[in-house]
N, C-alpha and C positions, 0 to 999 in steps of 0.2 A: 547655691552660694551667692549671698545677697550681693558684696563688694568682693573685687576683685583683691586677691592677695600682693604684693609687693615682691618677687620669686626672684631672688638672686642664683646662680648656680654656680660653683666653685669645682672647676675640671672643665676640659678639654678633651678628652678620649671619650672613649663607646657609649661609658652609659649616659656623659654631658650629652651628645649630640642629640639621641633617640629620644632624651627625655625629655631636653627643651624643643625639640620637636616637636612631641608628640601635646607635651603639653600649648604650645600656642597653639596648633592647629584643634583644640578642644576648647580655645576661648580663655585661655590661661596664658598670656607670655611672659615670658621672662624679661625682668626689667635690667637686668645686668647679667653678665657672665667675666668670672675671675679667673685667670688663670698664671701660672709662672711662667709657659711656656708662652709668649707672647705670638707669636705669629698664629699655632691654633687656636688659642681665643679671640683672636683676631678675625680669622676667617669664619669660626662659629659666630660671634655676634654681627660677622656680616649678612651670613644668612639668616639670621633671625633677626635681620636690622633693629638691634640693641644695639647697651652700650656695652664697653668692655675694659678690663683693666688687667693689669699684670702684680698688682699691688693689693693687698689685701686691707691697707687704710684707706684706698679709696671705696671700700664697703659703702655701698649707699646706707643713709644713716636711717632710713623710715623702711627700710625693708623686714618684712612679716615673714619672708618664709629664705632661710638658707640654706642650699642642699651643698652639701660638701660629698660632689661625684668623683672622688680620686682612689686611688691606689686602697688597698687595705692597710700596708707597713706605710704609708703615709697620711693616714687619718689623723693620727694623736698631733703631729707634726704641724699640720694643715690647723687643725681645731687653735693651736694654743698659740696660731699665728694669725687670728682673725680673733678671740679674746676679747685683747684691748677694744675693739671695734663695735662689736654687735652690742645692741641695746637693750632693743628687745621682742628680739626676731625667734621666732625658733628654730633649731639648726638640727638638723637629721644628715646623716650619713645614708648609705646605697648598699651599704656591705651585706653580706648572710654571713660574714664570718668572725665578726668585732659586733662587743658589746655596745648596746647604745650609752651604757653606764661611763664607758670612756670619756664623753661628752660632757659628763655631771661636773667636772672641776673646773671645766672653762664655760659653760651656761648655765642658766638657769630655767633655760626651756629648751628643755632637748628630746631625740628621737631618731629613729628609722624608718625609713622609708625603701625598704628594700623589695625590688622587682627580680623573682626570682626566675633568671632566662640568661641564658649565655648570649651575649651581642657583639656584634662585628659592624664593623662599616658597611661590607659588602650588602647584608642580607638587612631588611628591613624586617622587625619586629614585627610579630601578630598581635597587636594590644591587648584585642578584647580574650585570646588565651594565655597568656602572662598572670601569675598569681603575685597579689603583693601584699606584702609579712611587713605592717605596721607598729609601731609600740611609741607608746611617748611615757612623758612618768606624769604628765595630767591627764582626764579624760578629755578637756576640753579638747585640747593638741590633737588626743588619739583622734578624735571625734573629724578635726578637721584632715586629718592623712588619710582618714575616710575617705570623706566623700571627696579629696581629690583624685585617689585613685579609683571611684568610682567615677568618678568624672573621664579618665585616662582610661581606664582597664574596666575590668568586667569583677573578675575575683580577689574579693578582700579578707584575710586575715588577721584576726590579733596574734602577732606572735612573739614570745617575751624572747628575755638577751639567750636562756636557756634552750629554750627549742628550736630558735634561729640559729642557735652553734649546731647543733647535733641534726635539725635541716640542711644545714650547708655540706654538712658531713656527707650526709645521706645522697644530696645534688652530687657532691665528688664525685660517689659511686656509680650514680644513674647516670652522670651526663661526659666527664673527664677520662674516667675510667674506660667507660663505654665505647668512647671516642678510640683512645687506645687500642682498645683493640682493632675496632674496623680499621686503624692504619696500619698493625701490624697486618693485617690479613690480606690489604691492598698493597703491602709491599711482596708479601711471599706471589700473589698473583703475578705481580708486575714482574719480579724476577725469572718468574715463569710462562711471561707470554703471554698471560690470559686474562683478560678484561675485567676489572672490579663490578661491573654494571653486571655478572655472574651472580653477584650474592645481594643484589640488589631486595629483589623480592624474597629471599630470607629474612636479611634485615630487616625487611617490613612488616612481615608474618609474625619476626619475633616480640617486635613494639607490640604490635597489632594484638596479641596474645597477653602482654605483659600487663595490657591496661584492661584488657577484657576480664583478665581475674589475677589471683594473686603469682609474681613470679615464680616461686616458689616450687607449684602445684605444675608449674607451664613447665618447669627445667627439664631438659633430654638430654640428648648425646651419649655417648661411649661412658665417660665418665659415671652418667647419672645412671645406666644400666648394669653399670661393674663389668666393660667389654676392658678387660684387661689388656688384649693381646692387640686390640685398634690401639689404646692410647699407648702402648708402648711402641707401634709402628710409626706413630705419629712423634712421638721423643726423639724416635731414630733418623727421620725427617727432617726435625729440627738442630742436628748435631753440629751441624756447621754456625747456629747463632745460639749461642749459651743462653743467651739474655734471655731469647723469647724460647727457648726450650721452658726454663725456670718457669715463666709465667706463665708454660701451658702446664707445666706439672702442677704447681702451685696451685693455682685455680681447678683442677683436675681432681686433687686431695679434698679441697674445701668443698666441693660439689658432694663428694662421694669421700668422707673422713676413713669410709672401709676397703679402699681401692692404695694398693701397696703399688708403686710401680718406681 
């Protein structure tokens, strides 16, 4: 990348911080950071000693690249409040779960730029295994989301507004979902005395297994053998939390559609 880009970033929360981060520390900073919330964008552009604003007309007016890192139900919101402003910059969104098409009625150069990874303040990002699901509606655009996130990350993909919906979908599953359960299972332990770091090495076994070949092929348990009389001991277990009974019969049925319990 002969010149350096012009990288505004509009947000404040997880994915603003790790990505203007990550981005200077690669030789790329950020020449602005926007936010509503004025104190953290205050405190982010101190540590990336930029400038910073609360105001979306103080858009620096020669900036090339606008990442609008907010909320998903405040994307549309955000876009058609920076509009009037941008010139002709191109503006990507962070979502996996909104169209970049959203973008087409307030720019003219628009795109995504989506890092597909759950982030926290706490935990620091692994870059170089981080996948990022690109798409612009020029090649030039797509060309340049490239090689910035090669520049930042390791694995690039074209990925359009359609397969980035039904990706995200798929991440709910693998990543939300999944969660879900290990806190139900750390709450039934903890109510019982006995230390979540138990199911530690399961856990791991079961990832460890899930990427070595297809999930599918890997599923066990009571359910996936038709042990009718474990999963209904395990129901009877659960009698005192309706909720997570449901969700272990539900998932139980959907394993095993021939297991009546």
């Amino acid at each position: 990348m002969n010149a350096l880009p012009k990288i505004v970033i509009v947000g404040a929360g997880r994915i603003a911080w790790h990505l203007s981060k990550r981005l200077k520390s690669k030789g790329l900073p950020v020449a602005q950071v926007i936010s509503r919330t004025a104190e953290n964008v205050e405190a982010l552009a101190e540590s990336l000693h930029t400038a910073w604003s609360d105001l979306p007309a103080d858009l620096l007016p020669d900036a090339d690249w606008v990442i609008l890192a907010v909320r998903d139900d405040a994307i549309e919101e955000v876009a058609e409040a920076f509009a009037p402003y941008v010139k002709n910059a191109l503006v990507t969104h962070t979502s996996g779960g909104t169209a970049g098409a959203v973008l087409a009625v307030h720019f003219e150069r628009y795109g995504v730029f989506y890092p597909l990874q759950s982030f926290s303040l706490e935990h620091m990002p692994v870059w170089s295994k981080i996948p990022f699901c690109v798409d612009a509606q020029s090649d030039e655009d797509v060309l340049f989301l490239k090689k910035i996130a090669k520049t930042i990350g390791n694995l690039v993909y074209r990925v359009n507004d359609e397969q980035r919906a039904l990706l995200h979908v798929a991440a709910v599953f693998a990543n939300n979902f999944a969660n879900r359960c290990f806190a139900i299972a750390e709450k039934i332990l903890d109510e019982n005395d006995l230390p979540f770091e138990l199911l530690h090495p399961l856990m791991e076994e079961t990832l460890a297994k899930a990427l070595q070949d297809s999930p599918a092929r890997m599923q066990t348990g009571p359910a996936m053998r038709g042990d009718v009389d474990t999963v209904r001991r395990h129901l009877n277990l659960l009698a005192e939390n309706l909720e997570w009974r449901e969700i272990y019969r539900e998932l139980s049925e959907n394993i095993n559609p021939d297991l009546k319990v």
